[in-house]
N, C-alpha and C positions, 0 to 999 in steps of 0.2 A: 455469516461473517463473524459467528463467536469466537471463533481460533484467532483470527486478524484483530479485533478487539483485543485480545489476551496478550499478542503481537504489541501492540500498541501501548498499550498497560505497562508489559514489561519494559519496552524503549522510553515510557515517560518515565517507569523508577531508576533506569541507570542517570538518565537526563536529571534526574530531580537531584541523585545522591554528586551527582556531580558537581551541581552549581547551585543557587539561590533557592530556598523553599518557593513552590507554585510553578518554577520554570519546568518542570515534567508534565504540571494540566496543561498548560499553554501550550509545549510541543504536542501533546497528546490532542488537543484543540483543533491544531496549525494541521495536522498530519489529518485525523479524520475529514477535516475542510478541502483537504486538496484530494481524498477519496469519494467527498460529495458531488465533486465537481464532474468526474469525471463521467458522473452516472446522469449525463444530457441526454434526455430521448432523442432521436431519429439520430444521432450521431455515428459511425463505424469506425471503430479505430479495426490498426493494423495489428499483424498478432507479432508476438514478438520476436524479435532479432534474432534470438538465443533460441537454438534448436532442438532444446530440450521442451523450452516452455514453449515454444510452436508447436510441436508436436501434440500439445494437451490442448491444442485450438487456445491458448490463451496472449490475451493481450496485455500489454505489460505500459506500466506509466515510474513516473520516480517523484520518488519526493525527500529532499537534500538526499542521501549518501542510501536513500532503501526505495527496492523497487517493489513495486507493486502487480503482482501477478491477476488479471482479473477476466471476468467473461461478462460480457453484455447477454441479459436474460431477460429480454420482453423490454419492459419501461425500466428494467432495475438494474442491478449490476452486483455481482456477485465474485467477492475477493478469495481467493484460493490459495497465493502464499503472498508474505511477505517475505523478505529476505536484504539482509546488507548486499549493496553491487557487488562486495571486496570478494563473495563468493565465488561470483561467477567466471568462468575460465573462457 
């Protein structure tokens, strides 16, 4: 997950230069929070909608305006892309 950290990193410094000093850790907080969540043992999500990122056996979750590309691995959960929705076709 170091590339999706780096992902992260970067959405918290346009977030940060945008608005109030800290509001980029918060979002970067808020974001890693709802990538924790998704990593429930004995869970199965479905893979996703998009025929690209189905094809890579990947599951896809969102959080506000970025989706989150990932694969369930044993008890863990392993993120492979991020990406803004406004991508996807």
């Amino acid at each position: 997950m170091p590339r999706a950290m780096s992902v992260i990193d970067a959405i918290a410094g346009f977030v940060e230069s945008k608005n109030t000093r800290g509001s980029g850790a918060r979002y970067a907080r808020k974001f890693k929070a709802a990538i924790n969540k998704l990593a429930i043992p004995n869970v199965h999500y479905s893979l996703c909608n998009h025929p690209v990122l189905a094809a890579y056996q990947y599951s896809c979750s969102n959080f506000n305006d970025w989706v989150i590309a990932f694969r369930k691995n044993g008890g863990g959960l392993i993120v492979y892309e991020i990406f803004h929705s406004s991508i996807l076709f």
